[in-house]
MOPAC internal coordinates of N, CA, C and O (Angstrom, degrees):
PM7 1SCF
backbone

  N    0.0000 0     0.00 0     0.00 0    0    0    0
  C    1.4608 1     0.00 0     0.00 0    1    0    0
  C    1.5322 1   108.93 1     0.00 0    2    1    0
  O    1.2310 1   118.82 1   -70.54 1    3    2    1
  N    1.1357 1   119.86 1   109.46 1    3    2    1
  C    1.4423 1   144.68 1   148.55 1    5    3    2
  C    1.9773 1   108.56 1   -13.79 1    6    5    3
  O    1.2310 1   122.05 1   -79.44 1    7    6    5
  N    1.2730 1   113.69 1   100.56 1    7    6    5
  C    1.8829 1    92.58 1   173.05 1    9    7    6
  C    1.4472 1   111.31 1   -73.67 1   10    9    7
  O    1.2310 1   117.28 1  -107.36 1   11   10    9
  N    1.1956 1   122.77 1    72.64 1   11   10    9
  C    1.3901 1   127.77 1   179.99 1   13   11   10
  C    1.5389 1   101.12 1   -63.04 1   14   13   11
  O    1.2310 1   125.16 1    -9.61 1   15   14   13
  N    1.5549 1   107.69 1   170.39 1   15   14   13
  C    1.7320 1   115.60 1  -175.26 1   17   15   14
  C    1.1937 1    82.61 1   -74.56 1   18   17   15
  O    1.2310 1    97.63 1    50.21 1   19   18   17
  N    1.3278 1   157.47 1  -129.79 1   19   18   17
  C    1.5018 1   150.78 1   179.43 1   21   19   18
  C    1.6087 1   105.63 1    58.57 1   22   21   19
  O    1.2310 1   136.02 1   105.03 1   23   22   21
  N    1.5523 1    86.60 1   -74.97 1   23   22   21
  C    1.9769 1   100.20 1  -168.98 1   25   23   22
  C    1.7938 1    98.56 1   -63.98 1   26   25   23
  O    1.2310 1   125.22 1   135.65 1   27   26   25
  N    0.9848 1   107.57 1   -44.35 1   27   26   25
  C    1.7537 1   119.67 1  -174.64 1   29   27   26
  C    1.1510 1   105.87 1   -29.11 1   30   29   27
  O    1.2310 1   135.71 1   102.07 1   31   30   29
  N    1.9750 1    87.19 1   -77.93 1   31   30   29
  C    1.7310 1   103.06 1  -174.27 1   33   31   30
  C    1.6699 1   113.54 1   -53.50 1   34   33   31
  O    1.2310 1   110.69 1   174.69 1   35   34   33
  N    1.0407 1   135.11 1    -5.31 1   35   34   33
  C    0.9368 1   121.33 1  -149.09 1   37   35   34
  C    2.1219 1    85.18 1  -124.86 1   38   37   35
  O    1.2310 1   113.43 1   166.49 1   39   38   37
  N    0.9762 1   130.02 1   -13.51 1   39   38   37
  C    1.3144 1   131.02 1  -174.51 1   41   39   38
  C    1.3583 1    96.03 1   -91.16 1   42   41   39
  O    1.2310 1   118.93 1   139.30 1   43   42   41
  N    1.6304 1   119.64 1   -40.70 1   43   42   41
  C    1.6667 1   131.38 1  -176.33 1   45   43   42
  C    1.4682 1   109.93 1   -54.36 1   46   45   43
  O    1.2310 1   128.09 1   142.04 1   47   46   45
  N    1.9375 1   102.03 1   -37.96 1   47   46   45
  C    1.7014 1    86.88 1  -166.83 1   49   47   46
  C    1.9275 1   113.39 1   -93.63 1   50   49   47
  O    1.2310 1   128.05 1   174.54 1   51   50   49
  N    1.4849 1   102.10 1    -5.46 1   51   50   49
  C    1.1791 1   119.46 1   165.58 1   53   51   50
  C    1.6420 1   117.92 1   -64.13 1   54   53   51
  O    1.2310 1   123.95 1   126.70 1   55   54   53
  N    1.6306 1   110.02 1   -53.30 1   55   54   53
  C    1.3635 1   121.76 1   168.39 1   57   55   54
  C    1.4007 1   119.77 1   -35.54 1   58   57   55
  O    1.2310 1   122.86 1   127.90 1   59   58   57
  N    1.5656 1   112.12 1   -52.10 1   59   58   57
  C    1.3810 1   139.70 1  -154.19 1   61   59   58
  C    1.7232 1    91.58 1   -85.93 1   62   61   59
  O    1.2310 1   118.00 1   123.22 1   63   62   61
  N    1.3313 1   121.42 1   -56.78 1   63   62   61
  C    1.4150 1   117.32 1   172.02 1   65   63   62
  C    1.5311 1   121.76 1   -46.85 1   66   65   63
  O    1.2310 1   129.43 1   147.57 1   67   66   65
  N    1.6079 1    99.43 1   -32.43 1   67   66   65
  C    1.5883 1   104.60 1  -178.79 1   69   67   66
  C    1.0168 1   134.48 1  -107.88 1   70   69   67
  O    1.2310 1   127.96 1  -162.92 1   71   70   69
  N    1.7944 1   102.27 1    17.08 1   71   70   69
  C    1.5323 1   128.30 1   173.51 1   73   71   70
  C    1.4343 1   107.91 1  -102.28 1   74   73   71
  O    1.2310 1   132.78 1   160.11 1   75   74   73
  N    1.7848 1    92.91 1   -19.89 1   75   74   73
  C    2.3270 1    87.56 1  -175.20 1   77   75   74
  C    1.7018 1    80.15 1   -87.14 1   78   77   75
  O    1.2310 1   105.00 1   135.17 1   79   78   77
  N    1.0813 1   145.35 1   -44.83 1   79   78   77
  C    1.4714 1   129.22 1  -170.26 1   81   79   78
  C    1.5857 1   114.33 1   -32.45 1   82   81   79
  O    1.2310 1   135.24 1   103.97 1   83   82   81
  N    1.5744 1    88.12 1   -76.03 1   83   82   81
  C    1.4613 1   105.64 1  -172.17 1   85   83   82
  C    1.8415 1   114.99 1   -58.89 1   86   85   83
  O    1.2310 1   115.66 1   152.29 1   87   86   85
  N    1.2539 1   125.84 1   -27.71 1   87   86   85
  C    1.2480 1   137.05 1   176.10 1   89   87   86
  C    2.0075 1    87.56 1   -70.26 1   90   89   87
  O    1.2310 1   110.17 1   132.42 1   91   90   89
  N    0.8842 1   136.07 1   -47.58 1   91   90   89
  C    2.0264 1   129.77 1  -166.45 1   93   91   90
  C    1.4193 1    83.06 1   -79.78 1   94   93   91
  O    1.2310 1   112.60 1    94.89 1   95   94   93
  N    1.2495 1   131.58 1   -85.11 1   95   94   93
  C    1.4910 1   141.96 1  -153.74 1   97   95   94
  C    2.1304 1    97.83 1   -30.44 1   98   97   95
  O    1.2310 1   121.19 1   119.83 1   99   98   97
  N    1.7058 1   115.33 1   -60.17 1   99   98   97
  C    1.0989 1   138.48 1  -165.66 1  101   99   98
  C    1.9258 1    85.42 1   -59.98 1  102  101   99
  O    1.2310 1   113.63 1   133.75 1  103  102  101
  N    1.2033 1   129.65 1   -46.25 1  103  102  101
  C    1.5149 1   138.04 1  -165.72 1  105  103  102
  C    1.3360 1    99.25 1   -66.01 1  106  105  103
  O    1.2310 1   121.70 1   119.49 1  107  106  105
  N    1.2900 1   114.34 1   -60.51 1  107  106  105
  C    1.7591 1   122.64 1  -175.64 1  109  107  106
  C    1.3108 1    94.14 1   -69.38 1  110  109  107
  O    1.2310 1    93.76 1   149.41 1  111  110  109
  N    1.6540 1   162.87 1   -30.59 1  111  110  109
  C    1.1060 1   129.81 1  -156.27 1  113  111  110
  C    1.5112 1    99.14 1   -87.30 1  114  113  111
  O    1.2310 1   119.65 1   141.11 1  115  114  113
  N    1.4414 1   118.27 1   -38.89 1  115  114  113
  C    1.4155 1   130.71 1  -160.86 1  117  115  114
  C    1.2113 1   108.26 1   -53.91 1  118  117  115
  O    1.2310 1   110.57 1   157.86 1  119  118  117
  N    1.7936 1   135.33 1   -22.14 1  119  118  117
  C    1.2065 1   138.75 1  -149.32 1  121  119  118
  C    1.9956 1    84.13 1   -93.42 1  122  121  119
  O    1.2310 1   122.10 1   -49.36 1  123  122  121
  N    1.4020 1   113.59 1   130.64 1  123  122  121
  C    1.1709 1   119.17 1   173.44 1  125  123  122
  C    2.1182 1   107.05 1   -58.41 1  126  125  123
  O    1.2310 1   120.65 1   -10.83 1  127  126  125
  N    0.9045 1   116.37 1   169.17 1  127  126  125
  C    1.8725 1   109.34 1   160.05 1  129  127  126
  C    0.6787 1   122.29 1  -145.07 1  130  129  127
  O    1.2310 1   123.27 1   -40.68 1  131  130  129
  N    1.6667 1   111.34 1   139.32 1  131  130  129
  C    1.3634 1   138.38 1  -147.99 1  133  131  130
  C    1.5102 1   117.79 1  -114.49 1  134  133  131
  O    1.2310 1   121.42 1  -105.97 1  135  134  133
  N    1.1118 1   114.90 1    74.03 1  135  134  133
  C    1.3911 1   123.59 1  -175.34 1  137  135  134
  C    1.5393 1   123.62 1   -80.52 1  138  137  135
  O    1.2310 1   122.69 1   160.97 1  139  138  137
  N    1.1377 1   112.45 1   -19.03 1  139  138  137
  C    1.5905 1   132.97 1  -171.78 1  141  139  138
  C    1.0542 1   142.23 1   159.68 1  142  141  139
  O    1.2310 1   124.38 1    -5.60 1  143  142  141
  N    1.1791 1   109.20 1   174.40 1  143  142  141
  C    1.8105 1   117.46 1   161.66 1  145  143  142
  C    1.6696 1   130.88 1   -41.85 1  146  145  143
  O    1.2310 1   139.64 1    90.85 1  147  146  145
  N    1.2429 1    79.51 1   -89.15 1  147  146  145
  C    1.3746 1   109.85 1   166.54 1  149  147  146
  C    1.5127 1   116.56 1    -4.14 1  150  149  147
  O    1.2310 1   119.65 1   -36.14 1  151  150  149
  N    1.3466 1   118.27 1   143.86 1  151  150  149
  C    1.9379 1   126.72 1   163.10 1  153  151  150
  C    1.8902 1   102.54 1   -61.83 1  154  153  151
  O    1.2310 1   125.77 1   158.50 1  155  154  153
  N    1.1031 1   106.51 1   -21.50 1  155  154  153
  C    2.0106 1    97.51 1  -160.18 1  157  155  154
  C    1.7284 1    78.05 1   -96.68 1  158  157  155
  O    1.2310 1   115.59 1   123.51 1  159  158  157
  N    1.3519 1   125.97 1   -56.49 1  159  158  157
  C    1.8915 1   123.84 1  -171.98 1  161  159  158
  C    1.9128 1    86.88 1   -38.28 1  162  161  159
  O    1.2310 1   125.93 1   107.55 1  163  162  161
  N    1.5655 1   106.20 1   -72.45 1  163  162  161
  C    1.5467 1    96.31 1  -134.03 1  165  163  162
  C    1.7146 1    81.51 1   -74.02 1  166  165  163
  O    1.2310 1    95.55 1   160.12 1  167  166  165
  N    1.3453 1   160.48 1   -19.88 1  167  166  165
  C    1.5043 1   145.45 1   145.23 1  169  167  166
  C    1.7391 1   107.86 1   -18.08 1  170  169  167
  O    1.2310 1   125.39 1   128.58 1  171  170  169
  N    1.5251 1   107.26 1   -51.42 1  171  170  169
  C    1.3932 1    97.70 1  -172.01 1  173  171  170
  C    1.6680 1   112.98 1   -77.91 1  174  173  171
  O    1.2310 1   134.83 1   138.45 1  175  174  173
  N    1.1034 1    88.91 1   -41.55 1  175  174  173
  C    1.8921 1   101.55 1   179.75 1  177  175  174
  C    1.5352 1   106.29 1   -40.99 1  178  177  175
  O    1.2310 1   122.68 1   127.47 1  179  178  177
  N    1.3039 1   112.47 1   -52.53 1  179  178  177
  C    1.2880 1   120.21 1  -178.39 1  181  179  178
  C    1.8255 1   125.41 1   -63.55 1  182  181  179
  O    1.2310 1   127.97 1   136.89 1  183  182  181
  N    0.9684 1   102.25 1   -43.11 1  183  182  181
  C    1.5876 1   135.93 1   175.47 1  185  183  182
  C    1.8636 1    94.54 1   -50.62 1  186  185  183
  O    1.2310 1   127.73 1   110.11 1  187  186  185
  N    1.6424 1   102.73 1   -69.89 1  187  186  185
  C    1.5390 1   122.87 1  -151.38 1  189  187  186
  C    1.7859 1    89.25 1   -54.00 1  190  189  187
  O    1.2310 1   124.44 1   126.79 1  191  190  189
  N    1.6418 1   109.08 1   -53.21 1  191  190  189
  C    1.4093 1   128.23 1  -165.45 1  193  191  190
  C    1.3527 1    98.69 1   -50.52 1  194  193  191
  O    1.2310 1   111.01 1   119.55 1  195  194  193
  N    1.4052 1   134.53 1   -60.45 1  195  194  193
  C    1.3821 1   152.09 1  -163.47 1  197  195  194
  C    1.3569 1    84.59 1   -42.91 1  198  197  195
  O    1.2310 1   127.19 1   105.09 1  199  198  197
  N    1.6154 1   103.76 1   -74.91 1  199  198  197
  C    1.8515 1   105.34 1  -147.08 1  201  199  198
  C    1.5319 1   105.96 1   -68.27 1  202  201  199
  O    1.2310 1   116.94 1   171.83 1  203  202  201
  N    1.5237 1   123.43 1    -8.17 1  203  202  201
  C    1.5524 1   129.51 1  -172.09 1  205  203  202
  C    1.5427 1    94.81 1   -74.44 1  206  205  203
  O    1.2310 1   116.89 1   139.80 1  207  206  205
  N    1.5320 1   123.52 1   -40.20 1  207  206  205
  C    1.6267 1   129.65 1  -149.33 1  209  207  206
  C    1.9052 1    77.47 1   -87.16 1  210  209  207
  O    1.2310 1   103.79 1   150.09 1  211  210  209
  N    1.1140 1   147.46 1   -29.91 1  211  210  209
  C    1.5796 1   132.39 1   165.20 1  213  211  210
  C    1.6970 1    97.44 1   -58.55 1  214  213  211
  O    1.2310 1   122.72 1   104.13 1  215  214  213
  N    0.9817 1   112.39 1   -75.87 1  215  214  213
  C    1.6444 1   116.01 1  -164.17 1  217  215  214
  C    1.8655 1    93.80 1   -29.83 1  218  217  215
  O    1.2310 1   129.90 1   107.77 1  219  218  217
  N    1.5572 1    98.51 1   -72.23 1  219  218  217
  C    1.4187 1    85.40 1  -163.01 1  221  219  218
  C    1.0815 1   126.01 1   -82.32 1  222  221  219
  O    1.2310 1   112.26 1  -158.81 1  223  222  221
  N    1.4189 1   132.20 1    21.19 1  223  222  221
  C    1.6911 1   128.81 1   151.95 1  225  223  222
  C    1.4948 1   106.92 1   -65.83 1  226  225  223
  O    1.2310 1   121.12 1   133.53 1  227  226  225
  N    1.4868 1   115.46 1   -46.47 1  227  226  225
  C    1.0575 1   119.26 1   173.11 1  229  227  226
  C    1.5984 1   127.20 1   -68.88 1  230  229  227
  O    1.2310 1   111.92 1   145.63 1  231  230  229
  N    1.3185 1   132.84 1   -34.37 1  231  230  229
  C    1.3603 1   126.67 1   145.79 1  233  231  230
  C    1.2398 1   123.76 1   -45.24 1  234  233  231
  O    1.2310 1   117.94 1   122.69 1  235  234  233
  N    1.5885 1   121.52 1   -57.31 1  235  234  233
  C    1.0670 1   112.13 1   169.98 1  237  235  234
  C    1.8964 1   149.09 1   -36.61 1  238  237  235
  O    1.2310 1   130.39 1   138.28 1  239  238  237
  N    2.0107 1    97.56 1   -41.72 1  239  238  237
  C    1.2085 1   105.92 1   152.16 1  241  239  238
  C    1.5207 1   132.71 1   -66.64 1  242  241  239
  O    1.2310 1   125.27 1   162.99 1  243  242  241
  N    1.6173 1   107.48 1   -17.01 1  243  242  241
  C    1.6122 1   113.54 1   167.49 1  245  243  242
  C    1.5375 1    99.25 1   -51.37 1  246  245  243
  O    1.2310 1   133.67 1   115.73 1  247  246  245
  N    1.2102 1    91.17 1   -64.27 1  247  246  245
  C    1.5192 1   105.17 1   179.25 1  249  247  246
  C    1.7117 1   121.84 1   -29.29 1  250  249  247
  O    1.2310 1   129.59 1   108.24 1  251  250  249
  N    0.8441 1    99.12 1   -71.76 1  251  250  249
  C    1.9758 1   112.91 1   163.09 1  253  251  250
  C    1.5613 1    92.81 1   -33.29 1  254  253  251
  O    1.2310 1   112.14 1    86.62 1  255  254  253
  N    1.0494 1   132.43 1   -93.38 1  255  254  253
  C    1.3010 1   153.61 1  -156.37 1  257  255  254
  C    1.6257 1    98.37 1   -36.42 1  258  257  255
  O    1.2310 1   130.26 1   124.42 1  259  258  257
  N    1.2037 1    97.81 1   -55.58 1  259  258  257
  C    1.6973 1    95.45 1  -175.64 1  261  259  258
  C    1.4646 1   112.24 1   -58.12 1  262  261  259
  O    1.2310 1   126.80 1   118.53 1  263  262  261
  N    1.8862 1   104.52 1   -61.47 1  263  262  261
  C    1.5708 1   100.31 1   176.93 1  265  263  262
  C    0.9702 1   135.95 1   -55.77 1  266  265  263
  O    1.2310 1   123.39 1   178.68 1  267  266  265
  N    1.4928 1   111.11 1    -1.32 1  267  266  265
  C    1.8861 1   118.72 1   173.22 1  269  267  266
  C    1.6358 1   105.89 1   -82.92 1  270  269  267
  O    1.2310 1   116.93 1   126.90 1  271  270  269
  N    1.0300 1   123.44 1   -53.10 1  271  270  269
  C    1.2966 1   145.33 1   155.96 1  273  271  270
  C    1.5055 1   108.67 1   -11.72 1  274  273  271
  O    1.2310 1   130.90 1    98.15 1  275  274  273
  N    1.2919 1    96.56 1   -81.85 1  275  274  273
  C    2.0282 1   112.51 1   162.97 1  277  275  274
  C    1.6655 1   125.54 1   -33.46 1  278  277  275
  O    1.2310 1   135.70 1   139.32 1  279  278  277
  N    1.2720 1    87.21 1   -40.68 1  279  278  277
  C    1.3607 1   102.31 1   174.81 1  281  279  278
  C    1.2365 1   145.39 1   -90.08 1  282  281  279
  O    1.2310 1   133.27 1   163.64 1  283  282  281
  N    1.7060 1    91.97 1   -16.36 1  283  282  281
  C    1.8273 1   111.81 1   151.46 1  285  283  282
  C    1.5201 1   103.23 1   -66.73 1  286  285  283
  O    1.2310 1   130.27 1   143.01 1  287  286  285
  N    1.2156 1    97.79 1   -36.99 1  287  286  285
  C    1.9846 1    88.68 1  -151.10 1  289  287  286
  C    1.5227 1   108.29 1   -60.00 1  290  289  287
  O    1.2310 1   127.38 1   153.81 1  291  290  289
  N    1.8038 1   103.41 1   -26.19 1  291  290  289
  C    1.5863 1   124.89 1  -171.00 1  293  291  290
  C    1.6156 1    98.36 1   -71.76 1  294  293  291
  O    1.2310 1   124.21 1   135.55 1  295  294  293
  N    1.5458 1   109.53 1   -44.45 1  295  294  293
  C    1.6027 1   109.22 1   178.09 1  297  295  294
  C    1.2563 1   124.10 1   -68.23 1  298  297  295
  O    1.2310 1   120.81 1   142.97 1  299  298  297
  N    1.1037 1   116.05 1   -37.03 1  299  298  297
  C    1.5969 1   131.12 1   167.60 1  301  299  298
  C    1.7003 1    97.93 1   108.27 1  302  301  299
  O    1.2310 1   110.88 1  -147.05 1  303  302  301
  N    1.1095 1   134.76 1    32.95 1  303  302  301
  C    1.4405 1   160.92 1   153.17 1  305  303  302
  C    1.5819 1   127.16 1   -88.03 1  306  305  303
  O    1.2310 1   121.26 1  -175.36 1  307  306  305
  N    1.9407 1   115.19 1     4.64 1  307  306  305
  C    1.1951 1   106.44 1   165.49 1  309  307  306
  C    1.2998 1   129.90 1   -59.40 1  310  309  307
  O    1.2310 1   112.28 1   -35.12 1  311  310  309
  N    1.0028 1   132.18 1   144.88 1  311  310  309
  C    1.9166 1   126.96 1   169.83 1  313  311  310
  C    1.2686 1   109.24 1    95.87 1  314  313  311
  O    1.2310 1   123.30 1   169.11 1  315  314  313
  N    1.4727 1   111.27 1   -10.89 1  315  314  313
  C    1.9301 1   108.76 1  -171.38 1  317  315  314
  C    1.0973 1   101.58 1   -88.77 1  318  317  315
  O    1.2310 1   121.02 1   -36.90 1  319  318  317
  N    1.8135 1   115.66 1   143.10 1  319  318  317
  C    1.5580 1    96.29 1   173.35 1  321  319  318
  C    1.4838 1   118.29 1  -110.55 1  322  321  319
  O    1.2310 1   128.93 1   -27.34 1  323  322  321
  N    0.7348 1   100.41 1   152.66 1  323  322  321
  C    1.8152 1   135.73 1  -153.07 1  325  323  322
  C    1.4314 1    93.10 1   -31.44 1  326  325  323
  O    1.2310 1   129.14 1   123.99 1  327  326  325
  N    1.9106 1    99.99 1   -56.01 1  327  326  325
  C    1.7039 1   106.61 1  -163.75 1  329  327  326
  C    1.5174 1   113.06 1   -55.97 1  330  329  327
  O    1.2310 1   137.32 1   105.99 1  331  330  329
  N    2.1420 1    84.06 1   -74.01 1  331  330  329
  C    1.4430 1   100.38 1  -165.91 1  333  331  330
  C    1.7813 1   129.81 1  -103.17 1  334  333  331
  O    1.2310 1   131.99 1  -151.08 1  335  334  333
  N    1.3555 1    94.44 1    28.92 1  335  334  333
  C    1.7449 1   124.71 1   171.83 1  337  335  334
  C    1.8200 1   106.23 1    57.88 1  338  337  335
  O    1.2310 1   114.33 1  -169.59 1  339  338  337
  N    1.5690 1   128.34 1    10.41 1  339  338  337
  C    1.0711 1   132.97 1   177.98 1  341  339  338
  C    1.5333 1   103.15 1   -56.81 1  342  341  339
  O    1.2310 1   121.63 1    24.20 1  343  342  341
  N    0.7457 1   114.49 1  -155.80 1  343  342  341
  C    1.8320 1   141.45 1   176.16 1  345  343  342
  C    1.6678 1   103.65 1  -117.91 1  346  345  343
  O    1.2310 1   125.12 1   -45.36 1  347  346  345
  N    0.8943 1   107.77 1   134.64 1  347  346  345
  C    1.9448 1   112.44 1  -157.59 1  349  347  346
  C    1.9807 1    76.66 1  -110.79 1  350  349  347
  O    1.2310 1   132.43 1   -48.34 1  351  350  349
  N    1.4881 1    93.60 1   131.66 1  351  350  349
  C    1.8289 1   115.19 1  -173.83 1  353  351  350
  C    1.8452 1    96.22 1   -60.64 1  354  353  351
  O    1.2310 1   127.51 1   -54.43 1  355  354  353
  N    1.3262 1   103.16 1   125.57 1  355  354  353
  C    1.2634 1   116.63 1   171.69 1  357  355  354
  C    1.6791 1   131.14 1   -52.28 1  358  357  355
  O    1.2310 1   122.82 1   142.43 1  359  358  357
  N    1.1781 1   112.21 1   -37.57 1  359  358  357
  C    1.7340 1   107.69 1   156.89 1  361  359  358
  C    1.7004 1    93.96 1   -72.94 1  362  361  359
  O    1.2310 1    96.83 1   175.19 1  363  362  361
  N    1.0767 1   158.66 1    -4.81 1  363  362  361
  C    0.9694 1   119.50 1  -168.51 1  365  363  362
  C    1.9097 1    92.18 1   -96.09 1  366  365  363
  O    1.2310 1   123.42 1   168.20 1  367  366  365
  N    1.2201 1   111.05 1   -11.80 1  367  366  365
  C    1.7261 1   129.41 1  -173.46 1  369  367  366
  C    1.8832 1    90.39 1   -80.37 1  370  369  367
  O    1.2310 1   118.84 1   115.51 1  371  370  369
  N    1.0270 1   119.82 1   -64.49 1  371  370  369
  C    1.2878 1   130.47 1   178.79 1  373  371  370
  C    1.6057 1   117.53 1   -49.19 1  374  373  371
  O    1.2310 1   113.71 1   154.17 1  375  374  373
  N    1.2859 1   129.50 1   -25.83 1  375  374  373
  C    1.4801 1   113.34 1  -174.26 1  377  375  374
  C    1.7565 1    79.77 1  -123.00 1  378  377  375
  O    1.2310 1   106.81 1   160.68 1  379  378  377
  N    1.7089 1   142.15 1   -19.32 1  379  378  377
  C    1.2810 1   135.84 1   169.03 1  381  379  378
  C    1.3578 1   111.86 1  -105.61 1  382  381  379
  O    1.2310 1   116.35 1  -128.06 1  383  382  381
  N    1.1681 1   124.54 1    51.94 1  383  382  381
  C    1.9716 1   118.62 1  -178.52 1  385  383  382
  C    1.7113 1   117.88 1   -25.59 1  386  385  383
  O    1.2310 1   124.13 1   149.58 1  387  386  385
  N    1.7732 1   109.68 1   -30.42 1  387  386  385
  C    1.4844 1   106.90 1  -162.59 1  389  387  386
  C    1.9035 1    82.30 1  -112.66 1  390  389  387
  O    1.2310 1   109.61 1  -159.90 1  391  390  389
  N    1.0136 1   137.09 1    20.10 1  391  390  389
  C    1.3162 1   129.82 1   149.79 1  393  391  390
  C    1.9657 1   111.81 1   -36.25 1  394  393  391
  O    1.2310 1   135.07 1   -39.88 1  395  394  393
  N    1.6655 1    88.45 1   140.12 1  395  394  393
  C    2.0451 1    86.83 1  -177.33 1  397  395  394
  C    1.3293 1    97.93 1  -139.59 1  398  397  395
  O    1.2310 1   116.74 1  -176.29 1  399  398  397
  N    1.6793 1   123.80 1     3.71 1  399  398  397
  C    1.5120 1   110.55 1   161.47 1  401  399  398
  C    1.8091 1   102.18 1  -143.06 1  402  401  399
  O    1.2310 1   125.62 1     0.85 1  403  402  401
  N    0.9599 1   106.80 1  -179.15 1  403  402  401
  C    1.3927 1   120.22 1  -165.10 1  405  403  402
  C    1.5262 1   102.98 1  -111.41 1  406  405  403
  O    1.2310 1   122.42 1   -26.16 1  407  406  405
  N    0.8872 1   112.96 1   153.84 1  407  406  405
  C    1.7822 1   137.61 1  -154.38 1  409  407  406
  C    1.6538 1    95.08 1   -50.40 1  410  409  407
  O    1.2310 1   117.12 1   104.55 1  411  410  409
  N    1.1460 1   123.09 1   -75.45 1  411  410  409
  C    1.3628 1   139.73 1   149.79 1  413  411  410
  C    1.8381 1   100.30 1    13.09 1  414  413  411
  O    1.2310 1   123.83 1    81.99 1  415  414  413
  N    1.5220 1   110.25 1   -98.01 1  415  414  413
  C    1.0278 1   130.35 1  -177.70 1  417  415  414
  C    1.6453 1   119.38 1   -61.18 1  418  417  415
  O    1.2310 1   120.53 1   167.50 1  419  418  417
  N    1.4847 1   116.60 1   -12.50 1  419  418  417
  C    1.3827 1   109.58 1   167.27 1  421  419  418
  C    1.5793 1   117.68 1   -89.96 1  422  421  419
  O    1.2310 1   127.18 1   150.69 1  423  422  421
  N    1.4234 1   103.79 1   -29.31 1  423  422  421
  C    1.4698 1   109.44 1   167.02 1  425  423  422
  C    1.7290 1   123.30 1   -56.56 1  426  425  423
  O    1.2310 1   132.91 1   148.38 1  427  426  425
  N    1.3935 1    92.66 1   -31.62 1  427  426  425
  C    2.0018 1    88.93 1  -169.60 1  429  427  426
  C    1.9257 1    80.16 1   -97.27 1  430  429  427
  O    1.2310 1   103.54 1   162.52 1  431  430  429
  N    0.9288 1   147.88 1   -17.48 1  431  430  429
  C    1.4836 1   138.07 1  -160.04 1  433  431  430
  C    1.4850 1   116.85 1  -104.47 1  434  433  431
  O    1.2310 1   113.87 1   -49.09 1  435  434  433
  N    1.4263 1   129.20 1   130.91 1  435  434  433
  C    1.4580 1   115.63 1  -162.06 1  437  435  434
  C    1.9801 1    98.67 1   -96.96 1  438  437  435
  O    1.2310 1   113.69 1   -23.91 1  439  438  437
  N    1.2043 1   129.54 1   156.09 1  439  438  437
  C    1.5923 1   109.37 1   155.11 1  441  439  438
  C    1.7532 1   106.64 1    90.57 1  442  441  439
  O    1.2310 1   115.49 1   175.52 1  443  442  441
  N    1.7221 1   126.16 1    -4.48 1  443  442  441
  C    1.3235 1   117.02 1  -160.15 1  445  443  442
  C    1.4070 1    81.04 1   -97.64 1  446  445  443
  O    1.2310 1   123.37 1    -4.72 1  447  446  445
  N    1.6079 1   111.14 1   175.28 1  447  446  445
  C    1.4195 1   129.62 1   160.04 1  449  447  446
  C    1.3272 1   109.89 1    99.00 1  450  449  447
  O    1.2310 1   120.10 1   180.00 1  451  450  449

């Protein structure tokens, strides 16, 4: 599949949908929670906070991923991959929008994507 402007526009407004997600989701985790008084409340408060600061290191790099993405599309470098400058396979653009190498190059490469 060809990244025609068609496919572009249409990966951009997906991106953009899945950049306001992750930008609210990243907003709501950051807020500490306040359940109570209590030794067992602030046990959980503490607990809940812990496992939120995993979630959002990891949202956050979604995050990265997308705005790089955005920022090909602005360069005119969407779909290329990073390594070996091919055209990165279009379902693989379609179920990964912030994909930056092509199947090829993620298989022989450890750590990309």
């Amino acid at each position: 599949m060809k990244t025609d402007k068609k496919f572009i526009e249409k990966q951009k407004k997906s991106l953009l949908v899945e950049k306001e997600k992750l930008e609210k989701k990243i907003a709501e985790l950051d807020k500490f929670p306040d359940y109570g008084q209590s030794n067992d409340d602030n046990a959980k408060e503490y607990e809940d906070f812990e496992n939120n600061l995993s979630i959002e290191t990891q949202l956050k790099t979604l995050l990265k991923k997308v705005d790089a993405a955005l920022k090909a599309i602005e360069k005119g470098t969407y779909g290329q991959c990073s390594i070996c400058k091919k055209e990165i396979e279009g379902g693989r653009l379609q179920s990964m929008p912030y994909a930056k190498v092509c199947i090829s190059c993620k298989k022989n490469t450890k750590d990309v994507d």
